[in-house]
PDB file as gemmi writes it, atoms N, CA and C in Angstrom:
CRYST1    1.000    1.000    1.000  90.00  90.00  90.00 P 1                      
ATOM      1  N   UNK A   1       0.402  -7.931 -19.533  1.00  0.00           N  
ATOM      2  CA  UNK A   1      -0.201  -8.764 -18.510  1.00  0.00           C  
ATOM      3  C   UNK A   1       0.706  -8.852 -17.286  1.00  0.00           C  
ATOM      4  N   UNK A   2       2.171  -8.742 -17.599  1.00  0.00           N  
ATOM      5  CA  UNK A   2       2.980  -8.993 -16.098  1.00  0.00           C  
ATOM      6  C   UNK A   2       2.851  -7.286 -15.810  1.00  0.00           C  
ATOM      7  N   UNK A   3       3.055  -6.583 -16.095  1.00  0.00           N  
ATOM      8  CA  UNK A   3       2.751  -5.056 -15.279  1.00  0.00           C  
ATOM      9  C   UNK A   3       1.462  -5.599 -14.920  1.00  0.00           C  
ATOM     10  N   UNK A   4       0.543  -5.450 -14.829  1.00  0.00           N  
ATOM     11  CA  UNK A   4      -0.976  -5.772 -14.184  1.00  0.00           C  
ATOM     12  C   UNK A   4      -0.607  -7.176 -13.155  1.00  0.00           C  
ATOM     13  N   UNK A   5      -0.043  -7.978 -12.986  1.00  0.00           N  
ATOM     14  CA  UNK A   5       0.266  -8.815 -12.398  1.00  0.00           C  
ATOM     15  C   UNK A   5       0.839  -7.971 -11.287  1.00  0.00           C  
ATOM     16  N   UNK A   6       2.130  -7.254 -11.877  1.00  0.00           N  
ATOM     17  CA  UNK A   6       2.995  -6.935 -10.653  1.00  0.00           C  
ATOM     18  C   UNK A   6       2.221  -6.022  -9.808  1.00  0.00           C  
ATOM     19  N   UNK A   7       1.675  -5.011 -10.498  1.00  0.00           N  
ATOM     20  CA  UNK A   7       1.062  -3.553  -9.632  1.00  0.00           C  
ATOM     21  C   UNK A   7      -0.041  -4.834  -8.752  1.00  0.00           C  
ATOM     22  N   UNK A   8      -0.981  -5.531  -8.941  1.00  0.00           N  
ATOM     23  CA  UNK A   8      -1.453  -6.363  -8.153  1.00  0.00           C  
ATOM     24  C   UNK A   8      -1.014  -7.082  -7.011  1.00  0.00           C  
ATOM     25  N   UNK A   9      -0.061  -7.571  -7.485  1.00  0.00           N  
ATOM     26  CA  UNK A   9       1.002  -7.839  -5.988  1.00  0.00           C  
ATOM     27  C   UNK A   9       1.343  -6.669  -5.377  1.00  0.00           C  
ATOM     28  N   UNK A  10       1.894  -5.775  -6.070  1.00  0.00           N  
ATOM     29  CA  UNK A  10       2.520  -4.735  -5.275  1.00  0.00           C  
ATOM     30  C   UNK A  10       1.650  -4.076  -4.196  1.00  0.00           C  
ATOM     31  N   UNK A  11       0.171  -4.199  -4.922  1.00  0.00           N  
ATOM     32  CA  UNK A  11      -0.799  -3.095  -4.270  1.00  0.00           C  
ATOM     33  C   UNK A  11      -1.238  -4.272  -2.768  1.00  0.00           C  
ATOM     34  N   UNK A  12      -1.778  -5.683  -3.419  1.00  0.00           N  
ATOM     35  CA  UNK A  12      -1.675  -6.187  -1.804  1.00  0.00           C  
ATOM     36  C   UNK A  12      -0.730  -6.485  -0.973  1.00  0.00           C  
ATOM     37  N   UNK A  13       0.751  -5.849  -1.293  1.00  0.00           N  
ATOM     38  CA  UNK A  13       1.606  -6.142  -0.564  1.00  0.00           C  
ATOM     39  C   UNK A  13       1.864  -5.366   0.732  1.00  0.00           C  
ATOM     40  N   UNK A  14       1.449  -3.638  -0.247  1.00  0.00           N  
ATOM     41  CA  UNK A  14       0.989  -2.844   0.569  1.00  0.00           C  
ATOM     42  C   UNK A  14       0.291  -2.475   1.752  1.00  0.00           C  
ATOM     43  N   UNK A  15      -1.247  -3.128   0.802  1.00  0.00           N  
ATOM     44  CA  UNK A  15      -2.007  -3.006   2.141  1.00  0.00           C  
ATOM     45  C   UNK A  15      -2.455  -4.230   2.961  1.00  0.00           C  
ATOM     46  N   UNK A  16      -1.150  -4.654   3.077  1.00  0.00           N  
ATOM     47  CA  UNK A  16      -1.310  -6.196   4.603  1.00  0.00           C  
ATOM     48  C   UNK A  16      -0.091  -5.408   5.495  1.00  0.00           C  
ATOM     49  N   UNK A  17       1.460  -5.020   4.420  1.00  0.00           N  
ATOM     50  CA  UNK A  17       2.185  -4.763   5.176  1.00  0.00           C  
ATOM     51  C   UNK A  17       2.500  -3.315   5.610  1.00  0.00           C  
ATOM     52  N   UNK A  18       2.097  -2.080   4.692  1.00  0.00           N  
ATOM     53  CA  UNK A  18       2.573  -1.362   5.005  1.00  0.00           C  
ATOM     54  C   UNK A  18       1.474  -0.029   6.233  1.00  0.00           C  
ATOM     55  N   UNK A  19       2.195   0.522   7.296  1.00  0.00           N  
ATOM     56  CA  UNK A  19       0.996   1.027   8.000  1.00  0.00           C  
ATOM     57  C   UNK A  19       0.557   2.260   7.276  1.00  0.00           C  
ATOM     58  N   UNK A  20      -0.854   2.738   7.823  1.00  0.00           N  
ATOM     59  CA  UNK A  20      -1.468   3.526   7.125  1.00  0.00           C  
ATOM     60  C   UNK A  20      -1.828   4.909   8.236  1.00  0.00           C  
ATOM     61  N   UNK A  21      -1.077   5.030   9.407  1.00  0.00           N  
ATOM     62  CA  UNK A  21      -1.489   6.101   9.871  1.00  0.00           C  
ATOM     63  C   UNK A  21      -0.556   7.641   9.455  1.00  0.00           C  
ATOM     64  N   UNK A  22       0.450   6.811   8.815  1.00  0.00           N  
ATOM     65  CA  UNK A  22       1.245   7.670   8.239  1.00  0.00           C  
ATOM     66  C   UNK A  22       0.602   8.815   6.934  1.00  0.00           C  
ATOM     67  N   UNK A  23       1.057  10.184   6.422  1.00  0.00           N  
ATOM     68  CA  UNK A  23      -0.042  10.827   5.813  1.00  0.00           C  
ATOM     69  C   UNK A  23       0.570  10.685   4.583  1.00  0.00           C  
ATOM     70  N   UNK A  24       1.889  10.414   4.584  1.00  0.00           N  
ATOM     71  CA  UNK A  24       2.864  10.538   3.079  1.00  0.00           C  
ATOM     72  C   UNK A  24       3.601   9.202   2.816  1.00  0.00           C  
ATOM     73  N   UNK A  25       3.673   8.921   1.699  1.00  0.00           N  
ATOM     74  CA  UNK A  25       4.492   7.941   1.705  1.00  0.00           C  
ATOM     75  C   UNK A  25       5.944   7.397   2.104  1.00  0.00           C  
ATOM     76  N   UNK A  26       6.390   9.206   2.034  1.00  0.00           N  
ATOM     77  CA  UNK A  26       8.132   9.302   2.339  1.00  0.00           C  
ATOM     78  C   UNK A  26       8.091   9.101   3.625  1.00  0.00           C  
ATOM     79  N   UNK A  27       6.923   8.982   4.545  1.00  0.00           N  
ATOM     80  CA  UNK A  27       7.284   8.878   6.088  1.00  0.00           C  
ATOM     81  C   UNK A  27       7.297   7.309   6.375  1.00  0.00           C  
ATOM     82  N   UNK A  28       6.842   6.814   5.320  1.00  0.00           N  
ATOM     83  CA  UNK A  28       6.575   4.842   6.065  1.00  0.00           C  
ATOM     84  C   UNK A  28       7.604   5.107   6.264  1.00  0.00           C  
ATOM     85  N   UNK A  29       7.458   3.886   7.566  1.00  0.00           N  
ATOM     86  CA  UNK A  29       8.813   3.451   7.866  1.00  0.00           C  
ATOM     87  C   UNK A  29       9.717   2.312   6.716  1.00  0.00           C  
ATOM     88  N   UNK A  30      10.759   1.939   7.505  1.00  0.00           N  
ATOM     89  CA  UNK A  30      11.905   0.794   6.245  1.00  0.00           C  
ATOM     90  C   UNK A  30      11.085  -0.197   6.426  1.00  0.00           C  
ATOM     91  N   UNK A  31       9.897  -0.549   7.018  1.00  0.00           N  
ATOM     92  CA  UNK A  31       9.655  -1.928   6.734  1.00  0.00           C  
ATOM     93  C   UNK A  31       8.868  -2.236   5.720  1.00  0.00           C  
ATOM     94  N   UNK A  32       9.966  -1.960   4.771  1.00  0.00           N  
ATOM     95  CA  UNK A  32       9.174  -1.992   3.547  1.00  0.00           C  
ATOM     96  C   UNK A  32       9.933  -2.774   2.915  1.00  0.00           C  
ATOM     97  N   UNK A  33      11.043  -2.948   3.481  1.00  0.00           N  
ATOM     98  CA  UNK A  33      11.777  -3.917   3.315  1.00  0.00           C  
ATOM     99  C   UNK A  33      11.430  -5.332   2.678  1.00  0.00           C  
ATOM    100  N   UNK A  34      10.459  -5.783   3.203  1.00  0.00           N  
ATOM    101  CA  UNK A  34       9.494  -7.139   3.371  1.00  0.00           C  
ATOM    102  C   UNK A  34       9.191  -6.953   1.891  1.00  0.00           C  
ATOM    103  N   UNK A  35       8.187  -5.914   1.763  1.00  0.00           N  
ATOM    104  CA  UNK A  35       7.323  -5.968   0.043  1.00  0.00           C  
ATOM    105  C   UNK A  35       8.847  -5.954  -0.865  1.00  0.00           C  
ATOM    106  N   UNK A  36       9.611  -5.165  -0.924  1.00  0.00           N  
ATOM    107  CA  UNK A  36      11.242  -5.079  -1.137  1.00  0.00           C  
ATOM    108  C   UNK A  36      11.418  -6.636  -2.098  1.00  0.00           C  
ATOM    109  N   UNK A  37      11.632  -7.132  -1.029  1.00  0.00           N  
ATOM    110  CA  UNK A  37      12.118  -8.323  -0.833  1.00  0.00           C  
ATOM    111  C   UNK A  37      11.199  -9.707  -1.777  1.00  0.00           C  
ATOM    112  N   UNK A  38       9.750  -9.337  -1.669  1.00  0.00           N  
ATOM    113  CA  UNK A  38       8.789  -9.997  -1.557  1.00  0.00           C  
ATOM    114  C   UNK A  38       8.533  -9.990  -3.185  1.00  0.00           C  
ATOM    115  N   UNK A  39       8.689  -8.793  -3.733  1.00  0.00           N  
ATOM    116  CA  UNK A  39       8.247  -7.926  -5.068  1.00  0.00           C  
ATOM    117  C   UNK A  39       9.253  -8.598  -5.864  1.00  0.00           C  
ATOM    118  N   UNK A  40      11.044  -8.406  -5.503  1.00  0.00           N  
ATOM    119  CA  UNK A  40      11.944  -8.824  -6.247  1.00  0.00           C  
ATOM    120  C   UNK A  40      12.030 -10.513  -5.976  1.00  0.00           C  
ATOM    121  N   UNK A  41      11.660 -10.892  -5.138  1.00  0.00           N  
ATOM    122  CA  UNK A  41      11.591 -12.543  -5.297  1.00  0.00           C  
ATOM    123  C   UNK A  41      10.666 -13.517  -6.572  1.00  0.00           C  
ATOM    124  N   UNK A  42       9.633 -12.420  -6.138  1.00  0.00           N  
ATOM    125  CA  UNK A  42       8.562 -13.400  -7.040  1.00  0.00           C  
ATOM    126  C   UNK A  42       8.443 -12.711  -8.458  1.00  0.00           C  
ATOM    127  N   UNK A  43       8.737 -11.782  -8.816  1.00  0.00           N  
ATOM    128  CA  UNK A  43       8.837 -11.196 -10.277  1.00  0.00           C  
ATOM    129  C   UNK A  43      10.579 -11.167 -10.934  1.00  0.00           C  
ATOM    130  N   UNK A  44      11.757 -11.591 -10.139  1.00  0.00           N  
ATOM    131  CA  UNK A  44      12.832 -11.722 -10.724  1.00  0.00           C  
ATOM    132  C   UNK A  44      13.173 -10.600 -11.065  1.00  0.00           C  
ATOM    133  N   UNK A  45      12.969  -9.411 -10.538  1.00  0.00           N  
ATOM    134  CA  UNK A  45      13.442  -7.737 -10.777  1.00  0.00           C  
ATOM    135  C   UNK A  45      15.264  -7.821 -10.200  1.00  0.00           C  
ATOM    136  N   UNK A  46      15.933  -6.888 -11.025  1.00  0.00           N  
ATOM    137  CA  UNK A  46      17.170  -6.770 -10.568  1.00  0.00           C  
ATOM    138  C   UNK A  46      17.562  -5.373  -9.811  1.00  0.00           C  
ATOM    139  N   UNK A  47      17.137  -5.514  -8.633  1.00  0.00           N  
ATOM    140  CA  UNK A  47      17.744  -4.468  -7.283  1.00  0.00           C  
ATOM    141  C   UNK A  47      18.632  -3.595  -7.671  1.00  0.00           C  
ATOM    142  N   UNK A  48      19.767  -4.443  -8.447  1.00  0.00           N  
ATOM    143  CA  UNK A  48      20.950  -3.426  -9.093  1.00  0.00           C  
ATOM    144  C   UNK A  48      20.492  -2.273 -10.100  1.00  0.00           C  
ATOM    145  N   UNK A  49      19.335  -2.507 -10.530  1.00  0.00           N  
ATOM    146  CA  UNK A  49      18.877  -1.414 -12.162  1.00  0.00           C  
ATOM    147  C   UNK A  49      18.031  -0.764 -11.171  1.00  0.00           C  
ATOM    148  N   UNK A  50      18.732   0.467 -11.846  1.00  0.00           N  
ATOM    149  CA  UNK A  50      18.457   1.728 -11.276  1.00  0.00           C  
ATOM    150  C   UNK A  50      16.549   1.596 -11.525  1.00  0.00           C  
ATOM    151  N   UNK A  51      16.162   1.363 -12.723  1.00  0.00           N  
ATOM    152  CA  UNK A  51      15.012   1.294 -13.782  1.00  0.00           C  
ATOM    153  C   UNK A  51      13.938   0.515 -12.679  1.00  0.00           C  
ATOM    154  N   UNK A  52      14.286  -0.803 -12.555  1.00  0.00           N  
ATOM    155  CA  UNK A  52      13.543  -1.891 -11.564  1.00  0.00           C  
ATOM    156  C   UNK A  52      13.341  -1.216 -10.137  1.00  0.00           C  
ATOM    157  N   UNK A  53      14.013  -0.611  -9.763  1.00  0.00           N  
ATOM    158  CA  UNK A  53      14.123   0.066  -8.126  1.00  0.00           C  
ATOM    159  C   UNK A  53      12.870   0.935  -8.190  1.00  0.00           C  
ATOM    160  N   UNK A  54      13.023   1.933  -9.050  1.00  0.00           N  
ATOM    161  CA  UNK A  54      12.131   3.047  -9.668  1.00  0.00           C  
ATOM    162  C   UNK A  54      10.513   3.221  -9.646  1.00  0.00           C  
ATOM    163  N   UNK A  55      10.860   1.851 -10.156  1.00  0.00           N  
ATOM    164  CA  UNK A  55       9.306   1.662 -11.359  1.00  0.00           C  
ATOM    165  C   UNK A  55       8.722   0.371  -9.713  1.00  0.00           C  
ATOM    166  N   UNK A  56       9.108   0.225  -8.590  1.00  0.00           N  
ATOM    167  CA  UNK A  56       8.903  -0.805  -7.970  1.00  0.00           C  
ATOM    168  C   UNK A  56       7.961   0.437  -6.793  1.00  0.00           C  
ATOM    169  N   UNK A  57       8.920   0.991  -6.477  1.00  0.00           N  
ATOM    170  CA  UNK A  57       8.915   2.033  -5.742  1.00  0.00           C  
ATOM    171  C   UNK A  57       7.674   3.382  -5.874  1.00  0.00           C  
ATOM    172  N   UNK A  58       7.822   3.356  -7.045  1.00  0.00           N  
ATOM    173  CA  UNK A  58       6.500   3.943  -7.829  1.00  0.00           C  
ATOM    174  C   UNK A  58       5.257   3.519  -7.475  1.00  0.00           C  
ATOM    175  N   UNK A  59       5.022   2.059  -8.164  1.00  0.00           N  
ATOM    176  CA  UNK A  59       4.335   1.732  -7.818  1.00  0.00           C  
ATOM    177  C   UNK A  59       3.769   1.260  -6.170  1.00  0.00           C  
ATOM    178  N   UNK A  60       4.639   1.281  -5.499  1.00  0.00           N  
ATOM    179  CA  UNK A  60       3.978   1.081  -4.112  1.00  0.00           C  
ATOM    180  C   UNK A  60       3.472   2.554  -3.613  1.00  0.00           C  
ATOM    181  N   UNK A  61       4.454   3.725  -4.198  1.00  0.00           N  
ATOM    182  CA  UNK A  61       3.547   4.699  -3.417  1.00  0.00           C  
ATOM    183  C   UNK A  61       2.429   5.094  -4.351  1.00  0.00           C  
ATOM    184  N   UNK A  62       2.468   4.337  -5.594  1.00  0.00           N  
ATOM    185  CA  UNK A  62       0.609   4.808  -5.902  1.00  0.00           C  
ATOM    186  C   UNK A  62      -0.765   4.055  -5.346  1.00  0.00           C  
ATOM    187  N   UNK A  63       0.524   2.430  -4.845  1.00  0.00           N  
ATOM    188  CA  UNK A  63      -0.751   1.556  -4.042  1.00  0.00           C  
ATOM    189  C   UNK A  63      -1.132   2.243  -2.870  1.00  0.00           C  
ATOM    190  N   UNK A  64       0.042   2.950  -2.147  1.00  0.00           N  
ATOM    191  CA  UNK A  64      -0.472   3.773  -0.978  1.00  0.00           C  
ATOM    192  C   UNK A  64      -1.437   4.898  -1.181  1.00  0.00           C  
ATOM    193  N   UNK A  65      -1.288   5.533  -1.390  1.00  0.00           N  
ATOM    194  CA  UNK A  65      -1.838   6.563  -2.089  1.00  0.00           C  
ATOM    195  C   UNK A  65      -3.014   6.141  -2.342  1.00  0.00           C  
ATOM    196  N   UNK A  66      -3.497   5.282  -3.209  1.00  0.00           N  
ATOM    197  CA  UNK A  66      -4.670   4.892  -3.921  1.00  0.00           C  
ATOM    198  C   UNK A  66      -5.871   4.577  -2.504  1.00  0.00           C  
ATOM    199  N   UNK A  67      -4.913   3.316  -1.656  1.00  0.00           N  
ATOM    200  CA  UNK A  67      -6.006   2.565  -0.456  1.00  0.00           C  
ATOM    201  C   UNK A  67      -6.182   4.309   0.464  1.00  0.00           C  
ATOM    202  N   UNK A  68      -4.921   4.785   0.326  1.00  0.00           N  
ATOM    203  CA  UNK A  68      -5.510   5.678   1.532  1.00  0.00           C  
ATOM    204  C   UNK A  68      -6.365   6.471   1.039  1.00  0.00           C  
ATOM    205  N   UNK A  69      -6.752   7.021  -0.485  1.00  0.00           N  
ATOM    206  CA  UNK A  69      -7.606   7.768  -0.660  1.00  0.00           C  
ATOM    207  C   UNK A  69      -9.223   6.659  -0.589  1.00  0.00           C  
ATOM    208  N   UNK A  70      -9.474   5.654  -0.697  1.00  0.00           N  
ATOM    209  CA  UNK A  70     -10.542   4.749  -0.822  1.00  0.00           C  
ATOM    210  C   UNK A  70     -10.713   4.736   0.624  1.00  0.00           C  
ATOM    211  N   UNK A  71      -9.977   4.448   1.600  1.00  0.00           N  
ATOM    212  CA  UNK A  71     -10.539   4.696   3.000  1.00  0.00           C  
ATOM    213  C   UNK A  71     -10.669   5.866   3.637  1.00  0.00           C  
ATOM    214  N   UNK A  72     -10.316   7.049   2.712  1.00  0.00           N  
ATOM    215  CA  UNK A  72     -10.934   8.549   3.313  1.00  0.00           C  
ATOM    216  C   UNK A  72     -12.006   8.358   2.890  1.00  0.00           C  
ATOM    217  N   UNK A  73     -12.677   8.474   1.326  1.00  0.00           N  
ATOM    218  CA  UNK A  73     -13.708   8.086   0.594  1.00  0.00           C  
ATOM    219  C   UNK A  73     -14.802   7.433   1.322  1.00  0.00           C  
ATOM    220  N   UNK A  74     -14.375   6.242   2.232  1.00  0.00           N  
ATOM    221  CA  UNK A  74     -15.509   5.527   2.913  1.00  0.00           C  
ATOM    222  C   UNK A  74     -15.504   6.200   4.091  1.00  0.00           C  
ATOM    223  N   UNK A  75     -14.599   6.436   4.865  1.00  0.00           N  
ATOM    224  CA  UNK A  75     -14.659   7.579   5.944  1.00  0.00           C  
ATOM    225  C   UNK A  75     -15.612   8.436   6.090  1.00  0.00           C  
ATOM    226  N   UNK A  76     -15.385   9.187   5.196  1.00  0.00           N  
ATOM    227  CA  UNK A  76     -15.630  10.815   4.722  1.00  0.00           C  
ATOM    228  C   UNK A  76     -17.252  10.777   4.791  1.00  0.00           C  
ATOM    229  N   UNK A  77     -18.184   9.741   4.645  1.00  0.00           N  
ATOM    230  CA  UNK A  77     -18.929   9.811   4.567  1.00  0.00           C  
ATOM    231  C   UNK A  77     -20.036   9.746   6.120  1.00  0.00           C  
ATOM    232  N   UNK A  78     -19.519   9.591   6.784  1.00  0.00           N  
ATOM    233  CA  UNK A  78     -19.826   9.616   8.606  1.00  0.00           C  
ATOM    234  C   UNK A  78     -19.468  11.033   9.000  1.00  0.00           C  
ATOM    235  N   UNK A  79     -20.962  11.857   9.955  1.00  0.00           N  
ATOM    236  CA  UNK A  79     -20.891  12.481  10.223  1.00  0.00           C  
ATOM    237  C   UNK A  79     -19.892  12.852  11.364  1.00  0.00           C  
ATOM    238  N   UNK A  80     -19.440  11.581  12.050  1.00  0.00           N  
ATOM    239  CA  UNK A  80     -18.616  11.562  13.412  1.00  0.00           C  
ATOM    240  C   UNK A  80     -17.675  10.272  13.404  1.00  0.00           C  
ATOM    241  N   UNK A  81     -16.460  10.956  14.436  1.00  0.00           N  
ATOM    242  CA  UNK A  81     -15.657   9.546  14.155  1.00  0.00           C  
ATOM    243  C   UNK A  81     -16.347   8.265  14.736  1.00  0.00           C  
ATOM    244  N   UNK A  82     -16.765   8.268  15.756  1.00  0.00           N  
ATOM    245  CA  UNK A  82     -17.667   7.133  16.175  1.00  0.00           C  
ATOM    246  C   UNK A  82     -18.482   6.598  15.129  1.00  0.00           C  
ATOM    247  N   UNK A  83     -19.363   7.218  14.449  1.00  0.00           N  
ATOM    248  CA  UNK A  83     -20.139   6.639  13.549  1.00  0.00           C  
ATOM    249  C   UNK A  83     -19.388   5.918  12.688  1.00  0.00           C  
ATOM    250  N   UNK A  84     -18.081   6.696  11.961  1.00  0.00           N  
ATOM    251  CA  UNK A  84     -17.092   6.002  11.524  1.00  0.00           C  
ATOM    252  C   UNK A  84     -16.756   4.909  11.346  1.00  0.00           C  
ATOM    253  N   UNK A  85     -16.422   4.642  13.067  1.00  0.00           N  
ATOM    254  CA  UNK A  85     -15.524   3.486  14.029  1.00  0.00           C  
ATOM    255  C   UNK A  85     -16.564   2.204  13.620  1.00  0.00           C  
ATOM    256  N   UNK A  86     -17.753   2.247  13.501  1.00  0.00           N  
ATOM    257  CA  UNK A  86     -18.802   1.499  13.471  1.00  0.00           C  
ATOM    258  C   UNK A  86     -18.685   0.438  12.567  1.00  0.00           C  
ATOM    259  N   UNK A  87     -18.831   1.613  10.934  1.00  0.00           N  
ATOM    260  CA  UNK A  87     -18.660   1.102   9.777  1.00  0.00           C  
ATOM    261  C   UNK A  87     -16.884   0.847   9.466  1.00  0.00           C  
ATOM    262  N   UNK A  88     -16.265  -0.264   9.728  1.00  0.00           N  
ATOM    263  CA  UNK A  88     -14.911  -0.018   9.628  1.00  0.00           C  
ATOM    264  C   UNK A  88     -14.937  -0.445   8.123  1.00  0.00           C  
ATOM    265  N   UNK A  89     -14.213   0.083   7.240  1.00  0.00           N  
ATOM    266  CA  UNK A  89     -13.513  -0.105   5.960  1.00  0.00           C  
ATOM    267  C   UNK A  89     -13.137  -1.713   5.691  1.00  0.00           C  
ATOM    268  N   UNK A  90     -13.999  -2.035   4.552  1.00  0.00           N  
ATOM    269  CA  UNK A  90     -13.953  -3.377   3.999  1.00  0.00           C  
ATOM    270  C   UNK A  90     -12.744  -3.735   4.548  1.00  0.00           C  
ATOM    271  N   UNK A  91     -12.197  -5.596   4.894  1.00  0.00           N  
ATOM    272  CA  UNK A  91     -10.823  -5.666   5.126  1.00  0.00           C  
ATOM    273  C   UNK A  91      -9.829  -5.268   5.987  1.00  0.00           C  
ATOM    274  N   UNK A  92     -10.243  -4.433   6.618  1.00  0.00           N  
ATOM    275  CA  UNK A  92      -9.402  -3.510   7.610  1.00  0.00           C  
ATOM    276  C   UNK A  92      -9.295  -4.468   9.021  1.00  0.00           C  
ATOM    277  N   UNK A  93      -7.948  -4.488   9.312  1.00  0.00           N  
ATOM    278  CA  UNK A  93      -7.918  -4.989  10.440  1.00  0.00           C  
ATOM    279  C   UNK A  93      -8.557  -4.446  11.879  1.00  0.00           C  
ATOM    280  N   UNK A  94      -8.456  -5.192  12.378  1.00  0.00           N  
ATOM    281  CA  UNK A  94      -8.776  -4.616  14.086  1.00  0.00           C  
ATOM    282  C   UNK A  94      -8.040  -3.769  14.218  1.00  0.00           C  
ATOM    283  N   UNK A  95      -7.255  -3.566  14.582  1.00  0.00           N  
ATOM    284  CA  UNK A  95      -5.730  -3.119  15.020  1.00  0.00           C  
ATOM    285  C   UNK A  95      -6.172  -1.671  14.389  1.00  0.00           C  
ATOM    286  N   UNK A  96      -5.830  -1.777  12.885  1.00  0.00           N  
ATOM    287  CA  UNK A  96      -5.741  -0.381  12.090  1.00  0.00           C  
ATOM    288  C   UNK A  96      -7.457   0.391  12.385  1.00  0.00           C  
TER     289      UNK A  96                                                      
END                                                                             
């Protein structure tokens, strides 16, 4: 139940903080810092274990990974980007 807890946090930690115009995960930028920070506060993970870093890290680039394939998915389905632009992706900010 706390793995399903954490990947849950992890995954909306993701997609409030981390940007999405990027195509890979290795390119976000450090401000990832925040979820970092955010992940080891509220689950009591130790920064120092190699293990906790890993398995944290993991999981954020499968939360990435995951939203960005669900908003190609809804994308993908518009013949044009305008039509696109229209239907914006559940949740999605203005901005993005």
């Amino acid at each position: 139940m706390a793995s399903s807890m954490l990947s849950s946090h992890i995954g909306a930690l993701v997609r409030q903080h981390v940007p999405f115009e990027t195509s890979k995960w290795k390119d976000v930028p450090d401000r990832l810092i925040i979820c970092d920070e955010r992940v080891l506060d509220d689950f009591q993970l130790d920064y120092d274990r190699a293990e906790d870093r890993i398995t944290m890290k993991s999981m954020m680039n499968i939360a990435y990974r995951m939203h960005r394939n669900r908003m190609f998915q809804h994308y993908s389905v518009f013949n044009s980007k305008e039509k696109a632009l229209e239907h914006p992706y559940p949740q999605m900010n203005k901005k993005e």
